[in-house]
N, C-alpha and C positions, 0 to 999 in steps of 0.2 A: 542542539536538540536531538533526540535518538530517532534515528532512522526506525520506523515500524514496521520492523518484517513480522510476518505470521508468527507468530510467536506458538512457542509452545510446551506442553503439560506432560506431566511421567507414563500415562496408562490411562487405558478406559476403563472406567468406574461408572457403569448404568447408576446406579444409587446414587449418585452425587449430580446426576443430570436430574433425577426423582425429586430429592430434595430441593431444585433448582425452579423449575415446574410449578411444584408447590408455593413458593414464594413467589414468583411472577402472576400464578392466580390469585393469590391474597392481595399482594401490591405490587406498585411498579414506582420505587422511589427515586427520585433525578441523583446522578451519580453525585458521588461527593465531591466536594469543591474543592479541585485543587489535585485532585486524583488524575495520575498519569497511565492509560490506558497500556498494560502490557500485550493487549489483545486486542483485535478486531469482534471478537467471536464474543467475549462474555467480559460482565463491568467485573470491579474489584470484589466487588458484594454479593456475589452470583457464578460462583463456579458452574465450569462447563464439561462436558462429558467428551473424552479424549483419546484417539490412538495415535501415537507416536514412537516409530520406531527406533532402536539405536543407531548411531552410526556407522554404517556401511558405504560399501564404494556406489559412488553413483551412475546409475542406468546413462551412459553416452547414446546408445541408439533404439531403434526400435518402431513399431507402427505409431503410435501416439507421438509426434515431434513433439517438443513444446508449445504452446500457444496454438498448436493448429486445431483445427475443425473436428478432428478426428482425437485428441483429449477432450476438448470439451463435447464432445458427442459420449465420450465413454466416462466423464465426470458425472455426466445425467444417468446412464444407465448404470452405473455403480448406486448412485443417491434414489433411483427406485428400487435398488434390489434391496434397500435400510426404509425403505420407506412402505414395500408392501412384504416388510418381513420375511425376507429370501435369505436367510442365516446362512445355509449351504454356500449360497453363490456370490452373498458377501466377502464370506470368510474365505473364498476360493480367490479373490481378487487382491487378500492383504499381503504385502509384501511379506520375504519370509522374515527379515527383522519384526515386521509387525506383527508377525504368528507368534513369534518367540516373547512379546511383550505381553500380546494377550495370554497369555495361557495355551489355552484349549479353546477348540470348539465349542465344545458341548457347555463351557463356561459363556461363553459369548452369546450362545444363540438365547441361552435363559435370562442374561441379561438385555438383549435386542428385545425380546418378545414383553418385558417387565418396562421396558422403556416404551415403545409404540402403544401398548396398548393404554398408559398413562396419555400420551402425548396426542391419541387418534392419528385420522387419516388426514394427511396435506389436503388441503383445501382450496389453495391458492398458492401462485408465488409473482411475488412481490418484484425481485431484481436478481437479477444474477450479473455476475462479472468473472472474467478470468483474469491470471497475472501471472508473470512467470516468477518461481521460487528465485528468492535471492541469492541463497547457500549452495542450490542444487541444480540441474537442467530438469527442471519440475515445472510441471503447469499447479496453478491455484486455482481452483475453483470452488466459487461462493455463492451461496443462493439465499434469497433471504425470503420469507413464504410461513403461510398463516398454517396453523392446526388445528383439528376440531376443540381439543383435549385444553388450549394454551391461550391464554388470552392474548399475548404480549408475542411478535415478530420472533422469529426463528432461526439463527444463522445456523448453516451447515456450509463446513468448509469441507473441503476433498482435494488434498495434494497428491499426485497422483506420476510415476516416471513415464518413461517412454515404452514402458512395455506393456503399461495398461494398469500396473497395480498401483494400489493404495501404498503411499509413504504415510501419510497422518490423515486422519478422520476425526474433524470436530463435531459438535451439536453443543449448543445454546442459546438461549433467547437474546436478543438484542438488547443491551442497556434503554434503558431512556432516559433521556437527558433531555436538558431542561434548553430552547433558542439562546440563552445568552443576550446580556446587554446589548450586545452590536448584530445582532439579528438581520435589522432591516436598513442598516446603513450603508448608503451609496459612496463609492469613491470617487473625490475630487480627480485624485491623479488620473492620466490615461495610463492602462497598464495596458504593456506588452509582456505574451513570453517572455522566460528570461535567457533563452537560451535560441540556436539554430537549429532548421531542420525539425522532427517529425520524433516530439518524444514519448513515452508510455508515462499514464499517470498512476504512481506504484500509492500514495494515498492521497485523496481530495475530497470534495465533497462536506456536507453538513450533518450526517449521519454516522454512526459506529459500523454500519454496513459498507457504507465507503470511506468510511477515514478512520485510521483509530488516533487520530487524537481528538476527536470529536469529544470525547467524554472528557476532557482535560478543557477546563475553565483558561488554564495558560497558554494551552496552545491551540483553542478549539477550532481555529483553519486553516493551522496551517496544512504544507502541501510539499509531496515528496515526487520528484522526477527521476527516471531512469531511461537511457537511450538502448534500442534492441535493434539487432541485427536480427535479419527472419526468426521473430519471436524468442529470444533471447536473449539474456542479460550482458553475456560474457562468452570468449568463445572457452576451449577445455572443459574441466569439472567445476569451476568455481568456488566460492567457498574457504575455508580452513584450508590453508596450503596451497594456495591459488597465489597468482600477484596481480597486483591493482589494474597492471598494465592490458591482463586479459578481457576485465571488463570496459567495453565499448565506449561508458559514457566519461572516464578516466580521461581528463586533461583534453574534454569538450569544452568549446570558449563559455564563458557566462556571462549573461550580458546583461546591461542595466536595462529595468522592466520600465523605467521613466525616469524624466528629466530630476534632477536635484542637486546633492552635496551633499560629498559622502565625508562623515561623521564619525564612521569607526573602518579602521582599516589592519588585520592582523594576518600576519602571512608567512612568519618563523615555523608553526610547529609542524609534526613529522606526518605524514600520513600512513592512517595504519597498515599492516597487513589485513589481508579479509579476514575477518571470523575474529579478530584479536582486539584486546581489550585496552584500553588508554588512561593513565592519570592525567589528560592532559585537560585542558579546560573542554566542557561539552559541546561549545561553538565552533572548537579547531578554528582553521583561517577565516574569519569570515570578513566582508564588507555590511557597513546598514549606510544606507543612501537617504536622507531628511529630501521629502519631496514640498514642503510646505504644507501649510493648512495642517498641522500637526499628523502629519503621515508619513510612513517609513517602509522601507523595504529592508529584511538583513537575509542575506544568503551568505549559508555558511558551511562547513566541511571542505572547504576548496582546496584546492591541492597548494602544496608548499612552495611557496616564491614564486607563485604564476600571475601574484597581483599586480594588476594594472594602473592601478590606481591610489592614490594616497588621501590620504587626512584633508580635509576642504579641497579637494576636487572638484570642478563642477562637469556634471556626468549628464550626456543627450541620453535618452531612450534608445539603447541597440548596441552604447558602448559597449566595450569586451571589458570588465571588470575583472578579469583574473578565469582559473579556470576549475572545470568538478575535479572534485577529490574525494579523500577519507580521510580527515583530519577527524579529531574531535572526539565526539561519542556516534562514533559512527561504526556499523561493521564492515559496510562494502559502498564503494564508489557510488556517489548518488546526487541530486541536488536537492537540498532542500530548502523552501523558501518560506516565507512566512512576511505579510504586510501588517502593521503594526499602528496604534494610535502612539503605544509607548511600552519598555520594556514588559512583558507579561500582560498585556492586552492588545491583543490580537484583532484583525478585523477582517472582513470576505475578500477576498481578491475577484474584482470583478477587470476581465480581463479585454479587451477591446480590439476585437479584429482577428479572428482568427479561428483556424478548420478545428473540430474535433470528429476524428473519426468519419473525415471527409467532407464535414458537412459547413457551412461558412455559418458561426459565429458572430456576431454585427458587439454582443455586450454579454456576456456570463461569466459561470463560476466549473471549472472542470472539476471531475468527478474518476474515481477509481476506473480504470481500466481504458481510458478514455486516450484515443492518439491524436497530442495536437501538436499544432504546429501554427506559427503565423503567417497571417494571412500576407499578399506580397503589397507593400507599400507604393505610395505613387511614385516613388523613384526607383521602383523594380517594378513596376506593371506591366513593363514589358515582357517580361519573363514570367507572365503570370503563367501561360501552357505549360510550362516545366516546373512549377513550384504549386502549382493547387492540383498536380497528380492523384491518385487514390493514395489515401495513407497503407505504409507495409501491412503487409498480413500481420495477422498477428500469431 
């Protein structure tokens, strides 16, 4: 299954966020069945309004670290100066690739003031989250929030370097989609993380706003992990020309999230470089673990020959299963997991015992930007002082 990075679009086109607008106050139809979400930001049927700039070398340092307090403080003040119409002091904040994309100024500012004044004044905001870019040493940040003008929820993303400016700037209304068959279904299994230690959750959640596979009937829960070192993916640039080995979560143990028998085990193919494309199956190495009661776990993208385990195995909760990779249809080191009644139907992963973002967990579902980690078992209680720490900055 593909890892969902931010994906992204050629140019901003105000008019194609107008016409976008328009359709969302007429209707809001449940995404199409069976549709794979390339986007967080806007469904298939609903173009969204976009700056993205070429490829350039990426910003290493600067006042805005990644994830820190100090991006997302100038993620918000960027997203007021589009939000009360400060065109000047937008357009003073886009990177110069992104100057070069948009045009002109004076092109921009007529289409900003053509788009707001459609859209009104924010009136609320809903949720925001940060993440760190997968490709770049970039902060993500995403807000999701009502407008006068719009009937239907509003994502606005803002990727932004370490010097403060704009790499890509989206707007679009949130898909709506429909709960799905397994909506309100409880799981039999106890699930534990499937991994060690304190990881960032890069998509989760039952919304387009924190997951984009939410709009995908096939894949509508699953759930993408990445491990960071002080709020970052990987150390160097990352990205196209990077190796696997940079990123952090690269040949972390994986471990079995419950007790079962594992059912499919593949562990030959190559893992990719970052950024680069594969004919190879989309699963790359995975394990799926049959928990009973017709339930399943498959974690896949694992790194090549790290598996642990084989064909009818019988696997505790916590075994080391092999370990993350980038096999598959994957661009960069990740874990992605997904619990399952049966192939292409998907179910919630309700997880049992453990912190998000500091906080103890007793039975939920994690969610985009969320740092969790499991809570310490009664055969490590002892060591609970040192393992229920505050989770990393972010």
């Amino acid at each position: 299954m593909r890892f969902r990075v931010q994906s992204m679009v050629a140019i901003f086109i105000a008019m194609s966020f107008l016409s976008t607008l328009a359709l969302a106050q007429q209707s809001t139809p449940p995404a199409k069945s069976g549709a794979s979400p390339s986007q967080p930001s806007a469904s298939q049927d609903q173009p969204s309004s976009s700056l993205e700039q070429e490829n350039v070398p990426p910003v290493m340092s600067g006042p805005y670290p990644v994830m820190s307090k100090a991006a997302e403080a100038r993620a918000r003040q960027i997203f007021e100066m589009f939000n009360n119409v400060q065109s000047s002091a937008f357009w003073a904040t886009l990177s110069p690739g992104l100057k070069k994309r948009a045009t002109s100024e004076v092109k921009y500012s007529e289409a900003n003031k053509k788009m707001r004044e459609r859209m009104g004044a924010e009136t609320k905001v809903l949720a925001e989250n940060i993440v760190p870019y997968v490709m770049a040493p970039d902060t993500v940040y995403s807000r999701l929030s009502q407008f006068s003008n719009v009937r239907v929820p509003v994502i606005t993303t803002i990727t932004i370097n370490q010097r403060g400016e704009v790499d890509m700037f989206t707007v679009g209304p949130e898909p709506q989609i429909s709960e799905g068959r397994y909506a309100g279904y409880t799981d039999e299994a106890k699930l534990r993380l499937p991994f060690e230690g304190e990881w960032l959750v890069y998509q989760g959640g039952r919304t387009p706003f924190d997951n984009a596979y939410a709009g995908s009937d096939e894949l509508r829960f699953a759930m993408d992990f990445v491990y960071t070192k002080n709020g970052r993916l990987f150390s160097g640039y990352g990205g196209a020309g990077s190796k696997n080995s940079d990123y952090y979560c690269f040949g972390q143990p994986v471990l079995a999230p419950a007790d079962g028998t594992v059912i499919k085990a593949e562990a030959g193919y190559d893992d990719n470089d970052p950024g680069k494309n594969t004919q190879d199956s989309p699963d790359g190495n995975v394990v799926i673990i049959s928990h009973g009661n017709g339930e399943f776990s498959m974690i896949n993208h694992l790194k090549q020959n790290s598996l642990k385990v084989k064909l009818d195995d019988k696997v505790k909760a916590g075994d080391v299963l092999g370990e993350c990779g980038n096999s598959g249809a994957s661009p960069a080191p990740h874990l992605h997991y997904e619990f399952r009644r049966s192939p292409g139907v998907l179910l919630p992963a309700q997880f049992n015992d453990y912190y998000a973002d500091g906080k103890l967990i007793a039975n939920g579902e994690v969610k985009k930007g969320q740092l969790v980690k499991n809570a310490p078992t009664p055969a490590t209680a002892g060591t609970a002082a040192t393992t229920t720490a505050k989770p990393a900055s972010k």
